[in-house]
mmCIF file of the N, C-alpha and C atoms, coordinates in Angstrom:
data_MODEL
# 
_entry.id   MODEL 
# 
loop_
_atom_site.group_PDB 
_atom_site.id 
_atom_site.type_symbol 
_atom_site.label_atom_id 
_atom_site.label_alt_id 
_atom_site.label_comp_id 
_atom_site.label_asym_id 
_atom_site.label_entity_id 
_atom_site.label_seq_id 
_atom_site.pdbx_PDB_ins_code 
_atom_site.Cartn_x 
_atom_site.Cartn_y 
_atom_site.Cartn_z 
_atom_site.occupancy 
_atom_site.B_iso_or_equiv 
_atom_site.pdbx_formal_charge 
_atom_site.auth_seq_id 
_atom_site.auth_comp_id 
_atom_site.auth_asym_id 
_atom_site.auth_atom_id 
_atom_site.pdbx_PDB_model_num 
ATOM 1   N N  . UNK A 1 1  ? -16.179 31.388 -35.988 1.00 0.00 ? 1  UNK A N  1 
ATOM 2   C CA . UNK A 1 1  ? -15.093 32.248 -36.411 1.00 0.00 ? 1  UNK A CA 1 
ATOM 3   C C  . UNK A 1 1  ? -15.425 33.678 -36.003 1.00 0.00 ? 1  UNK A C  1 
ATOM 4   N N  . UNK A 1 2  ? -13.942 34.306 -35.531 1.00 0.00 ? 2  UNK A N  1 
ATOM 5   C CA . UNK A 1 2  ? -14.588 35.812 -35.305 1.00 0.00 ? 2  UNK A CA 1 
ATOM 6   C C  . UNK A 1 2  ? -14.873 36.850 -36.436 1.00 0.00 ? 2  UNK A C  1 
ATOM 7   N N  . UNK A 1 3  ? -15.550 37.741 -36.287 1.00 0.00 ? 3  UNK A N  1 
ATOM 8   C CA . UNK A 1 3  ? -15.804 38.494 -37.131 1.00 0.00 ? 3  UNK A CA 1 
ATOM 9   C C  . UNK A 1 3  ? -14.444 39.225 -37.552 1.00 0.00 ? 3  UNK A C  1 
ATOM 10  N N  . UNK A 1 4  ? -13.449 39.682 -37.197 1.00 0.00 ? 4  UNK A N  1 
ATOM 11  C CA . UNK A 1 4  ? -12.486 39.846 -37.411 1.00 0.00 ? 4  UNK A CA 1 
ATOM 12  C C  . UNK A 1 4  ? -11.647 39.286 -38.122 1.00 0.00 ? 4  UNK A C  1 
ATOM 13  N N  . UNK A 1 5  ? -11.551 37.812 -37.823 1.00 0.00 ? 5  UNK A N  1 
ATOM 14  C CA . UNK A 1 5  ? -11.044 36.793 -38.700 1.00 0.00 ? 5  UNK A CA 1 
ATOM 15  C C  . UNK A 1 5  ? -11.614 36.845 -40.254 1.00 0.00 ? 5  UNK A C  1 
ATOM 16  N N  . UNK A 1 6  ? -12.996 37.064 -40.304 1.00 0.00 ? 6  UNK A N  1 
ATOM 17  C CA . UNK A 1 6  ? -13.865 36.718 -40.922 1.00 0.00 ? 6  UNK A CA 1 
ATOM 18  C C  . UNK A 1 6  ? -13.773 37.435 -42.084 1.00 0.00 ? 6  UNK A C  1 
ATOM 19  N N  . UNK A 1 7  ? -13.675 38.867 -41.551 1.00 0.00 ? 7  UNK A N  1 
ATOM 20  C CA . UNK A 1 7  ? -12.936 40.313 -42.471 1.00 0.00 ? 7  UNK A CA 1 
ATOM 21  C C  . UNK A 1 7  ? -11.949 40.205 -43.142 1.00 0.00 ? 7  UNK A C  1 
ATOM 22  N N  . UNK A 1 8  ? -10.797 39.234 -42.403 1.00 0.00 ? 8  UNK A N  1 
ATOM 23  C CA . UNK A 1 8  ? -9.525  39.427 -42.776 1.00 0.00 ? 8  UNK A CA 1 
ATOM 24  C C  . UNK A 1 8  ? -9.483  38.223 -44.255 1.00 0.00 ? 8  UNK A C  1 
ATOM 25  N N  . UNK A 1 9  ? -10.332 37.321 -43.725 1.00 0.00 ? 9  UNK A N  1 
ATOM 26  C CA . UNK A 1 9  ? -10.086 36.133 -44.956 1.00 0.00 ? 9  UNK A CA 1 
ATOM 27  C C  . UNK A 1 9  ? -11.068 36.632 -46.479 1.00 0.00 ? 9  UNK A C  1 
ATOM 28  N N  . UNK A 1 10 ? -11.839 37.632 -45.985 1.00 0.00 ? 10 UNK A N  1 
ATOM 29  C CA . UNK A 1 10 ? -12.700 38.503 -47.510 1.00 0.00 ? 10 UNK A CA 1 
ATOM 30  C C  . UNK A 1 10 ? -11.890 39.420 -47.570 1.00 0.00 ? 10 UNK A C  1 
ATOM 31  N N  . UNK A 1 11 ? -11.009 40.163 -47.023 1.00 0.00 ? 11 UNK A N  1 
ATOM 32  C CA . UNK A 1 11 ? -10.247 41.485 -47.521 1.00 0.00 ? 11 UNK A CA 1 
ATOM 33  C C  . UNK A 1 11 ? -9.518  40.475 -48.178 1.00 0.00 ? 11 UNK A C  1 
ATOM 34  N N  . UNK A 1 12 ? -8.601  39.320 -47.953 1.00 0.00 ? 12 UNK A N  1 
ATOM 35  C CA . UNK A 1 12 ? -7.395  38.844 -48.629 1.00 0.00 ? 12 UNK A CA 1 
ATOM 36  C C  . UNK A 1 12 ? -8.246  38.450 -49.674 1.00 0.00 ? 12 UNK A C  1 
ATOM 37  N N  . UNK A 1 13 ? -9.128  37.671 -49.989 1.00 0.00 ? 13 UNK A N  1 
ATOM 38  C CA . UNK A 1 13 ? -9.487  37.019 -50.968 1.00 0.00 ? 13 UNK A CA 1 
ATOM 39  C C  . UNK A 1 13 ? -10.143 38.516 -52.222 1.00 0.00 ? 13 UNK A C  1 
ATOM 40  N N  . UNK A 1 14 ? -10.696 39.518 -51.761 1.00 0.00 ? 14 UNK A N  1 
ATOM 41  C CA . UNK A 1 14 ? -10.912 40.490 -52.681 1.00 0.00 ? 14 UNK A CA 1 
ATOM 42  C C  . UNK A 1 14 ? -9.606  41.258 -53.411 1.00 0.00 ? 14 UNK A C  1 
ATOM 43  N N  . UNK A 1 15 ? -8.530  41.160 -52.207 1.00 0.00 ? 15 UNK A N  1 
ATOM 44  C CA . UNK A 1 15 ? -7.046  41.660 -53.313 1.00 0.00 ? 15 UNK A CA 1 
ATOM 45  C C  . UNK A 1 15 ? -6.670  40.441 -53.651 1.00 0.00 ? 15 UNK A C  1 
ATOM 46  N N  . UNK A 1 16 ? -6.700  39.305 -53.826 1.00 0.00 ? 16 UNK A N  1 
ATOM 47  C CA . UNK A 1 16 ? -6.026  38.182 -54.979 1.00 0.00 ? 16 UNK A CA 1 
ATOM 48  C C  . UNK A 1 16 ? -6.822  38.306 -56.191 1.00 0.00 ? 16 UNK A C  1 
ATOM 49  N N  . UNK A 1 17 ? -8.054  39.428 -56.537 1.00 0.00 ? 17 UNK A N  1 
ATOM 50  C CA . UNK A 1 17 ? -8.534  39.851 -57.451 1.00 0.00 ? 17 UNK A CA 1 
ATOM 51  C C  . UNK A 1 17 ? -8.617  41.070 -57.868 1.00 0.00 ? 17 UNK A C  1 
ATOM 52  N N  . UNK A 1 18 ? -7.725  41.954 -56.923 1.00 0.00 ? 18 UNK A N  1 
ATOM 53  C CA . UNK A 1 18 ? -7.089  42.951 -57.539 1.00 0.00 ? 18 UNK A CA 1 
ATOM 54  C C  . UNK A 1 18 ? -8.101  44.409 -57.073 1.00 0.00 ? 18 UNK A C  1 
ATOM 55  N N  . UNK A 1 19 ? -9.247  43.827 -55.738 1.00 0.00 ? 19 UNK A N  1 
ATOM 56  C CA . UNK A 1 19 ? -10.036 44.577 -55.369 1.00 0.00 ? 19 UNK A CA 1 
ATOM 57  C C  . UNK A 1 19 ? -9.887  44.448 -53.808 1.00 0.00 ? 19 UNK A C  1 
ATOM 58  N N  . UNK A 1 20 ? -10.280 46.051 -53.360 1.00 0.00 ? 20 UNK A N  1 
ATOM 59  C CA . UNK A 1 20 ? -10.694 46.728 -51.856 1.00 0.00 ? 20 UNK A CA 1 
ATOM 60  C C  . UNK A 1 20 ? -11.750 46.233 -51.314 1.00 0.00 ? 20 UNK A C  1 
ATOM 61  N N  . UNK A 1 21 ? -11.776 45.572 -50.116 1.00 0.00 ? 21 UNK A N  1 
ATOM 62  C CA . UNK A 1 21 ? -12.906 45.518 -48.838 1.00 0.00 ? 21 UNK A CA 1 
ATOM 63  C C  . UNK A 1 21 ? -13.447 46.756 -48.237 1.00 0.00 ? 21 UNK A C  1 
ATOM 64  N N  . UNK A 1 22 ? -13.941 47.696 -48.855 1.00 0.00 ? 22 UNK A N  1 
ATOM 65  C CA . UNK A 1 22 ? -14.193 48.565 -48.392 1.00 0.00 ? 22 UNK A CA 1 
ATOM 66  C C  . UNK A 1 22 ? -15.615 48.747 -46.848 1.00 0.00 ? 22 UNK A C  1 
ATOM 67  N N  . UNK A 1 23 ? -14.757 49.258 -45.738 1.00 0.00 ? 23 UNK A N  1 
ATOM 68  C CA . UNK A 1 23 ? -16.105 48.666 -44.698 1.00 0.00 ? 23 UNK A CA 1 
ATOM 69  C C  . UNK A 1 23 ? -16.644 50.001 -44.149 1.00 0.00 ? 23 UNK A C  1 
ATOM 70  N N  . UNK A 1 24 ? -17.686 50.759 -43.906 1.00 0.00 ? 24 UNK A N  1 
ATOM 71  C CA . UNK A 1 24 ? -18.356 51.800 -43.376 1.00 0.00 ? 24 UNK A CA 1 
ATOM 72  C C  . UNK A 1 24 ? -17.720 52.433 -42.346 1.00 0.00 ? 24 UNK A C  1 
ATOM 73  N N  . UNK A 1 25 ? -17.675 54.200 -42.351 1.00 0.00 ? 25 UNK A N  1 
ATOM 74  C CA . UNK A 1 25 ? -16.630 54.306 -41.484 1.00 0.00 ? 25 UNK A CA 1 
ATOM 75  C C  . UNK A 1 25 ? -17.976 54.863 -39.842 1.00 0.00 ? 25 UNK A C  1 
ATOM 76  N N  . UNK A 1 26 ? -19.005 55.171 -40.809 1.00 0.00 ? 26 UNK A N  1 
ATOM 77  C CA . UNK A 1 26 ? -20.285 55.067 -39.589 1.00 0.00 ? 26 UNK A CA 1 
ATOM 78  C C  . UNK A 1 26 ? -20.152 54.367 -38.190 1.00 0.00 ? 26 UNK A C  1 
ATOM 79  N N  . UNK A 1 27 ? -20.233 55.111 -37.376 1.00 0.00 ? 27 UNK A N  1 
ATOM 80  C CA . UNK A 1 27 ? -20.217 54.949 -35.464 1.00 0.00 ? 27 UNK A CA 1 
ATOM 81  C C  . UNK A 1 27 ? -21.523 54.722 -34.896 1.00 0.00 ? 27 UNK A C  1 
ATOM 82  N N  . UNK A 1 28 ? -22.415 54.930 -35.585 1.00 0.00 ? 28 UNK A N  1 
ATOM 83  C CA . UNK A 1 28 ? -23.667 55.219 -35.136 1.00 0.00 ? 28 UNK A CA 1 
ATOM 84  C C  . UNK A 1 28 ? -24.746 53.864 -35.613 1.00 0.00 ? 28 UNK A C  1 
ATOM 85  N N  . UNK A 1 29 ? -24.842 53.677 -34.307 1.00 0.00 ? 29 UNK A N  1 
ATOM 86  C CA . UNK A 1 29 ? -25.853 52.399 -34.720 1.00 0.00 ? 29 UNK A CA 1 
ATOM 87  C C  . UNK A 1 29 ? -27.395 52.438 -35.536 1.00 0.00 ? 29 UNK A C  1 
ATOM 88  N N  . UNK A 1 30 ? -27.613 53.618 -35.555 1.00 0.00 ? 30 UNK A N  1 
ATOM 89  C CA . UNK A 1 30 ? -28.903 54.298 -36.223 1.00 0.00 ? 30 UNK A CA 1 
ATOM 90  C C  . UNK A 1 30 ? -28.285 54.354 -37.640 1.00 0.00 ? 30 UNK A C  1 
ATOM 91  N N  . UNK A 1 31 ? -27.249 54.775 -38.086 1.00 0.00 ? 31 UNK A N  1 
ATOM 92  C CA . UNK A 1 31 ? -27.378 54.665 -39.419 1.00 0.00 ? 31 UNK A CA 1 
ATOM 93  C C  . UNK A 1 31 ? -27.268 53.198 -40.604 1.00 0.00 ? 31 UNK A C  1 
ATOM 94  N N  . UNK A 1 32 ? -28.065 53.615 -41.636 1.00 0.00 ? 32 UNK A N  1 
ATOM 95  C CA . UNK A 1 32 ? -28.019 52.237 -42.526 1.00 0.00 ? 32 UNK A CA 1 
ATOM 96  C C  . UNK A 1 32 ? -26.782 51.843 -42.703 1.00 0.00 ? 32 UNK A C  1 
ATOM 97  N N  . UNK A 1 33 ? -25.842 52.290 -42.717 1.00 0.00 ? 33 UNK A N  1 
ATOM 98  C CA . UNK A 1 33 ? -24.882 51.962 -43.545 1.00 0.00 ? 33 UNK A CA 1 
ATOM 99  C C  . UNK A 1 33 ? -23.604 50.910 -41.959 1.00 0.00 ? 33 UNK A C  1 
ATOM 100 N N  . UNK A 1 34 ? -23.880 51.596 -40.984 1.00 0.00 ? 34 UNK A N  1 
ATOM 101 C CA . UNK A 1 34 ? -23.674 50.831 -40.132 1.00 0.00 ? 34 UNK A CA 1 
ATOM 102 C C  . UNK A 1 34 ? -23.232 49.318 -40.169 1.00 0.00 ? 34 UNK A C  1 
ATOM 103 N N  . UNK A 1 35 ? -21.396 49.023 -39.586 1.00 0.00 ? 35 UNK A N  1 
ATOM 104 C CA . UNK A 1 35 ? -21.348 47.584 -39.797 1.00 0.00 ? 35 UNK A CA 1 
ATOM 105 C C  . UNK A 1 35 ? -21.474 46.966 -41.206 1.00 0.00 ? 35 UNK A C  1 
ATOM 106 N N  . UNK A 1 36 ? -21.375 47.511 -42.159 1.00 0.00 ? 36 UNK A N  1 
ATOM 107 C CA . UNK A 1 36 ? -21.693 47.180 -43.467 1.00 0.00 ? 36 UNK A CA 1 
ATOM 108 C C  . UNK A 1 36 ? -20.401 47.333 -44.431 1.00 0.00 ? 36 UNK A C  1 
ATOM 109 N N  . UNK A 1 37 ? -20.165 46.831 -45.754 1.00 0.00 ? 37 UNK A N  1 
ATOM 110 C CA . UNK A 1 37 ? -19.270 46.891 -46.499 1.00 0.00 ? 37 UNK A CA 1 
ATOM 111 C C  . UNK A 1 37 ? -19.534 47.063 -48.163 1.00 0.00 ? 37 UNK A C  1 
ATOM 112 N N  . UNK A 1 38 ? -18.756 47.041 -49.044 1.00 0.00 ? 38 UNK A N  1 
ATOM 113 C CA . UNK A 1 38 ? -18.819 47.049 -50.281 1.00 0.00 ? 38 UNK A CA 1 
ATOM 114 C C  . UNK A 1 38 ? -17.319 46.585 -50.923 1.00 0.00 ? 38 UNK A C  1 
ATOM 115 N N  . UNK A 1 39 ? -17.586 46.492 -51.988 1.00 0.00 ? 39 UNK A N  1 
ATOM 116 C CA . UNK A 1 39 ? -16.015 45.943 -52.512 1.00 0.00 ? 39 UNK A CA 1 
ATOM 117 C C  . UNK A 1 39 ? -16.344 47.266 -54.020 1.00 0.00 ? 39 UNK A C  1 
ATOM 118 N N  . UNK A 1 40 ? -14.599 47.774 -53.939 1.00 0.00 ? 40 UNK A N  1 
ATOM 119 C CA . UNK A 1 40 ? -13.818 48.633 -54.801 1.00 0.00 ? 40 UNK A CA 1 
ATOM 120 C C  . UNK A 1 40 ? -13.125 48.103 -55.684 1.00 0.00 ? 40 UNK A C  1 
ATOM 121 N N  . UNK A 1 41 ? -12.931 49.143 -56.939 1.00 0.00 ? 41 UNK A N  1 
ATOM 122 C CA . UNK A 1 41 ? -11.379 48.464 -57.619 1.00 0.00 ? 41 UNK A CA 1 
ATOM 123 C C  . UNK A 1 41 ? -11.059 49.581 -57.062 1.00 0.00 ? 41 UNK A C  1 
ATOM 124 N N  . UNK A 1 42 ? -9.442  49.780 -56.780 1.00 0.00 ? 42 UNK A N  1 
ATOM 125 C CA . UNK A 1 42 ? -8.928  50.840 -56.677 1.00 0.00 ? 42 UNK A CA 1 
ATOM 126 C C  . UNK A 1 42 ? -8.394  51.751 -58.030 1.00 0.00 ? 42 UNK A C  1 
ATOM 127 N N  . UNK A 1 43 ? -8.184  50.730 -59.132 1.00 0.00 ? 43 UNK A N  1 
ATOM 128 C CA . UNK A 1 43 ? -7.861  51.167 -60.334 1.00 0.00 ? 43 UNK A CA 1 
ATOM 129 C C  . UNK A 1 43 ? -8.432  52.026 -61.123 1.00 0.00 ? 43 UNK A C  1 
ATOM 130 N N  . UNK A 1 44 ? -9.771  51.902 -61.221 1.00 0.00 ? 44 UNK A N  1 
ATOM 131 C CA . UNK A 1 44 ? -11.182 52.421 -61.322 1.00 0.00 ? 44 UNK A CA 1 
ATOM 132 C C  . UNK A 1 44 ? -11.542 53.706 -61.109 1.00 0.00 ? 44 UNK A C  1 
ATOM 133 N N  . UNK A 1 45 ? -11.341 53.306 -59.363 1.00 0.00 ? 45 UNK A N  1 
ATOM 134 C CA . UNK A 1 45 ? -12.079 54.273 -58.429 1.00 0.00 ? 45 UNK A CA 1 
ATOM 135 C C  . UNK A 1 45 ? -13.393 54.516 -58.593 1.00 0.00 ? 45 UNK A C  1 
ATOM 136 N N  . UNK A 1 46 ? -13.983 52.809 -58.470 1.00 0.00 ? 46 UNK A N  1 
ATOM 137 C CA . UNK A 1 46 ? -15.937 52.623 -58.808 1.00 0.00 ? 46 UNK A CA 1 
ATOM 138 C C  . UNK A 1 46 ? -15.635 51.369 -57.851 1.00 0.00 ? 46 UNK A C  1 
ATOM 139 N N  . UNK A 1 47 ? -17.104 51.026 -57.465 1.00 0.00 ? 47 UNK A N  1 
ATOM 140 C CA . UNK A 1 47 ? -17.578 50.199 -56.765 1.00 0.00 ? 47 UNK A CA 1 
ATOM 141 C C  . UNK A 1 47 ? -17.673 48.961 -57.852 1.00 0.00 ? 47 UNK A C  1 
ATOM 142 N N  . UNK A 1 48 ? -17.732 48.030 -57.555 1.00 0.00 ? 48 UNK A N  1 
ATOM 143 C CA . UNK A 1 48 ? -17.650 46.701 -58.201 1.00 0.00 ? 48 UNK A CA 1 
ATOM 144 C C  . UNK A 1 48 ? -18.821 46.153 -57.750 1.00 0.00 ? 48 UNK A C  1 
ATOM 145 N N  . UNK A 1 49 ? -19.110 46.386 -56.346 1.00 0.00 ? 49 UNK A N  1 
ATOM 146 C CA . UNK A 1 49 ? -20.162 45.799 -56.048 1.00 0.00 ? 49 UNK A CA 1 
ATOM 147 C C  . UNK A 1 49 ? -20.446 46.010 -54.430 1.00 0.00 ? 49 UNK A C  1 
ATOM 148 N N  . UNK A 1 50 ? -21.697 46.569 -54.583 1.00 0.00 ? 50 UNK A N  1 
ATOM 149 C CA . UNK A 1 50 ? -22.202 48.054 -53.660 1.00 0.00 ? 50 UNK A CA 1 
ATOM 150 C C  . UNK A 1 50 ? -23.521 47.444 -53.368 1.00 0.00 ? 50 UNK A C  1 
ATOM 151 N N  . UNK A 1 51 ? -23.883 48.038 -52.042 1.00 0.00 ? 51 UNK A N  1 
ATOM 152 C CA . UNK A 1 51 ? -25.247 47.869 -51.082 1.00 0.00 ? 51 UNK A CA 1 
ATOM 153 C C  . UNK A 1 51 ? -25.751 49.214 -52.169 1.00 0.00 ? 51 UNK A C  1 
ATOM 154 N N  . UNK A 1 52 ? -27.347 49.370 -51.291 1.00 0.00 ? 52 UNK A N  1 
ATOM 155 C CA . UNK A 1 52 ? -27.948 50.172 -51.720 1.00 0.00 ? 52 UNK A CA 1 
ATOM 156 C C  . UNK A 1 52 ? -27.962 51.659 -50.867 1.00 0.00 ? 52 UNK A C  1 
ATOM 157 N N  . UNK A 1 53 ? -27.133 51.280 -50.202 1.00 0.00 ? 53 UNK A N  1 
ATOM 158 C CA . UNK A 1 53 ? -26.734 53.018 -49.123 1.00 0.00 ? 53 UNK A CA 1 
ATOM 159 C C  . UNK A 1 53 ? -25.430 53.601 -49.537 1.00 0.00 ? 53 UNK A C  1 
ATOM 160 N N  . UNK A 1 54 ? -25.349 54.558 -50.359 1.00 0.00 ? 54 UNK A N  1 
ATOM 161 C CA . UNK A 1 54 ? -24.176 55.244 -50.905 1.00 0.00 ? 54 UNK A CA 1 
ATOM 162 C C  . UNK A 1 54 ? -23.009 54.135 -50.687 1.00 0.00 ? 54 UNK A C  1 
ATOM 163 N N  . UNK A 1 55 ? -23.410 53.303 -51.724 1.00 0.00 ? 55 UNK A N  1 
ATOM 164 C CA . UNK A 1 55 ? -22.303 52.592 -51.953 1.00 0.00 ? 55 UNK A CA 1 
ATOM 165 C C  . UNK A 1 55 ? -21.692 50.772 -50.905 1.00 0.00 ? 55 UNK A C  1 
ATOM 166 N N  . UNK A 1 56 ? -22.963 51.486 -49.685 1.00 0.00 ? 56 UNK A N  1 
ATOM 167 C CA . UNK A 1 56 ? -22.488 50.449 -48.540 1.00 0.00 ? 56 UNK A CA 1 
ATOM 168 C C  . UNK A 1 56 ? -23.861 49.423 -48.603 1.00 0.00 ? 56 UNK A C  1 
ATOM 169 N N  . UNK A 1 57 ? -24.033 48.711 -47.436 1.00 0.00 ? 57 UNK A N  1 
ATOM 170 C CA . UNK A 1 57 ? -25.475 47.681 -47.706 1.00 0.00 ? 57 UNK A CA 1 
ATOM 171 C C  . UNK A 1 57 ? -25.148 46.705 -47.048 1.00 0.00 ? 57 UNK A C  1 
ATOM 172 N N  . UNK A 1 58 ? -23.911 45.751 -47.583 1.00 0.00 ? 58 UNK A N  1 
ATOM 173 C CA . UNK A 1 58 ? -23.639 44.506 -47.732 1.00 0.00 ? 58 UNK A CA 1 
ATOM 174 C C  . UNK A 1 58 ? -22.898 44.123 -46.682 1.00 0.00 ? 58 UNK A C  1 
ATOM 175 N N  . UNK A 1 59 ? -23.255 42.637 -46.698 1.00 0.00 ? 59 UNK A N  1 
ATOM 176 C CA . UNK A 1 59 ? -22.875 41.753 -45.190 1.00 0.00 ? 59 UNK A CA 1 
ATOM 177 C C  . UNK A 1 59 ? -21.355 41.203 -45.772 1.00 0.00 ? 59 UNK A C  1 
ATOM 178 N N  . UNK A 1 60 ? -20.885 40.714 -45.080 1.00 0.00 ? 60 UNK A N  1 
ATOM 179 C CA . UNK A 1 60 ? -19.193 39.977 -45.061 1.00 0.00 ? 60 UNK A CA 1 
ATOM 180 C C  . UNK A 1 60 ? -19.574 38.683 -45.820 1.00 0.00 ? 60 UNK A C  1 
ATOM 181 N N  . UNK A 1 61 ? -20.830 38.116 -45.561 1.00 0.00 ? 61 UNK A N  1 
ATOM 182 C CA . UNK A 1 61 ? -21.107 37.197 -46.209 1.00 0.00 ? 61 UNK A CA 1 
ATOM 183 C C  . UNK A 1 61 ? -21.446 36.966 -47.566 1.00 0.00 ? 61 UNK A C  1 
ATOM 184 N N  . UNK A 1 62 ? -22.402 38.300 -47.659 1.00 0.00 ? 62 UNK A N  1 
ATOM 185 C CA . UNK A 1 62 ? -22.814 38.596 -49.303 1.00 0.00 ? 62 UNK A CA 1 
ATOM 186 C C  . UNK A 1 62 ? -21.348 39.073 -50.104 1.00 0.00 ? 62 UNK A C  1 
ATOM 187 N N  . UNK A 1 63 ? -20.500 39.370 -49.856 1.00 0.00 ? 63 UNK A N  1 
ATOM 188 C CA . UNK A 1 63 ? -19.490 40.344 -50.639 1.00 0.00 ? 63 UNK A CA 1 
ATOM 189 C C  . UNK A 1 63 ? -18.403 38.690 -50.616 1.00 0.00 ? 63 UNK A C  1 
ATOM 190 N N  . UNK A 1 64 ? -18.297 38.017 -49.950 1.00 0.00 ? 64 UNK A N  1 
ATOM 191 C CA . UNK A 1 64 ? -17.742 36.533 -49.955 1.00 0.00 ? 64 UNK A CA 1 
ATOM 192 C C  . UNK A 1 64 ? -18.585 35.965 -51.342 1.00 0.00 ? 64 UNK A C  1 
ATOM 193 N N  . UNK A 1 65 ? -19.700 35.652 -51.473 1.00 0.00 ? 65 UNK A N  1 
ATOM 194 C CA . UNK A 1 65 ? -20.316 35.160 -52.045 1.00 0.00 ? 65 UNK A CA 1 
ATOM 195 C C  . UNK A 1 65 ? -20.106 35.770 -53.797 1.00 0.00 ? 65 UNK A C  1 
ATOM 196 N N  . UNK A 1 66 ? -20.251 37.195 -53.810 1.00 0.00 ? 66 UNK A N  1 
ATOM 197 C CA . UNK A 1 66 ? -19.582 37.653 -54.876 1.00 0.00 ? 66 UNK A CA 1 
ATOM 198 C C  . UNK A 1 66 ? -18.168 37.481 -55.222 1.00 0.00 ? 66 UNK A C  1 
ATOM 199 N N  . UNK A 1 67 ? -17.382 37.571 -54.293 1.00 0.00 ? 67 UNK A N  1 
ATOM 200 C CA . UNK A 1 67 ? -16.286 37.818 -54.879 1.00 0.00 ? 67 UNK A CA 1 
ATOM 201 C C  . UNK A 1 67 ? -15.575 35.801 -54.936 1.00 0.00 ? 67 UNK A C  1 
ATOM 202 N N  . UNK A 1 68 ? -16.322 34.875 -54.655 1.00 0.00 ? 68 UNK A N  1 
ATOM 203 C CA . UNK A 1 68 ? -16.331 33.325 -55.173 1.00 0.00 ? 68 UNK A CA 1 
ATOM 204 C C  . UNK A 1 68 ? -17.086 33.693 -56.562 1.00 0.00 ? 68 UNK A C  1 
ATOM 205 N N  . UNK A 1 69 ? -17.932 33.817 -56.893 1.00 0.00 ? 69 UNK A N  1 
ATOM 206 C CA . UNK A 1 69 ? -18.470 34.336 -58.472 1.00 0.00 ? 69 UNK A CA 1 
ATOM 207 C C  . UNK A 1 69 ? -17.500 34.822 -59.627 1.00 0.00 ? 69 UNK A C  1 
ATOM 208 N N  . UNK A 1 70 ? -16.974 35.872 -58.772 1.00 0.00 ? 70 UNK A N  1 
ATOM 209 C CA . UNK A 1 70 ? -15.834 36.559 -59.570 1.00 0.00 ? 70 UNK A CA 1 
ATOM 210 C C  . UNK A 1 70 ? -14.779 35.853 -59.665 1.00 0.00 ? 70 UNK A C  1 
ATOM 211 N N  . UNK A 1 71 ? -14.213 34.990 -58.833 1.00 0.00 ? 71 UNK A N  1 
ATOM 212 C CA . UNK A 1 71 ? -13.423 33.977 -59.080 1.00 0.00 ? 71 UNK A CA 1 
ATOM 213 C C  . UNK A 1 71 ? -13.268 32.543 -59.971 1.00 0.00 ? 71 UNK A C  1 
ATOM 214 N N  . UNK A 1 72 ? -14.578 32.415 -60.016 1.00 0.00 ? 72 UNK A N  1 
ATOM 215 C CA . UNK A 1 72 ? -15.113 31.192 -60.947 1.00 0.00 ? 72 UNK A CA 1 
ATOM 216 C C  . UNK A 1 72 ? -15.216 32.224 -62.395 1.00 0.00 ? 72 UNK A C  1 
ATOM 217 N N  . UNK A 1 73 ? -15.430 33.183 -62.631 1.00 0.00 ? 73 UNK A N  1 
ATOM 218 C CA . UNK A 1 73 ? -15.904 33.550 -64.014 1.00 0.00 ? 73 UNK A CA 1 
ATOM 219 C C  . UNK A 1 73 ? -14.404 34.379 -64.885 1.00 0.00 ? 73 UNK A C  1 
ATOM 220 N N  . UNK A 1 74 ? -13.610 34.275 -63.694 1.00 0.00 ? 74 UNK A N  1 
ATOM 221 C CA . UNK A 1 74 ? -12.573 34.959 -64.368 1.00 0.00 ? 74 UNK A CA 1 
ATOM 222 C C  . UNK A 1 74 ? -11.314 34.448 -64.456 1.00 0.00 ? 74 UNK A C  1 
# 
């Protein structure tokens, strides 16, 4: 699957819970945060669930994996 695809099926699945795919707006392959994501509420305006680089960190895969968690517990 493409990575694109891949984005699109965790952005949809984080708003059927009422939360943002938020993805790094970093260009630079040197920085950590690079290619990376986090998930938002927008309601909030807090992270739900955040890497350890201002907010970013996390793979498409890890933020999938949470937001199936969040789906089972809620």
């Amino acid at each position: 699957m493409s990575s694109r695809n891949h984005e699109a099926r965790v952005r949809r699945a984080a708003a059927r819970l009422g939360l943002v795919l938020v993805r790094s707006r970093s260009r630079s392959p040197e920085d950590p945060t690079y290619h990376s994501y986090a998930l938002a509420d927008p309601d909030l305006g807090a992270w739900v669930f955040e890497g350890t680089r201002q907010g970013f960190g996390l793979t498409l895969d890890q933020i999938e994996a949470r937001l199936a968690e969040l789906a089972v517990a809620g």
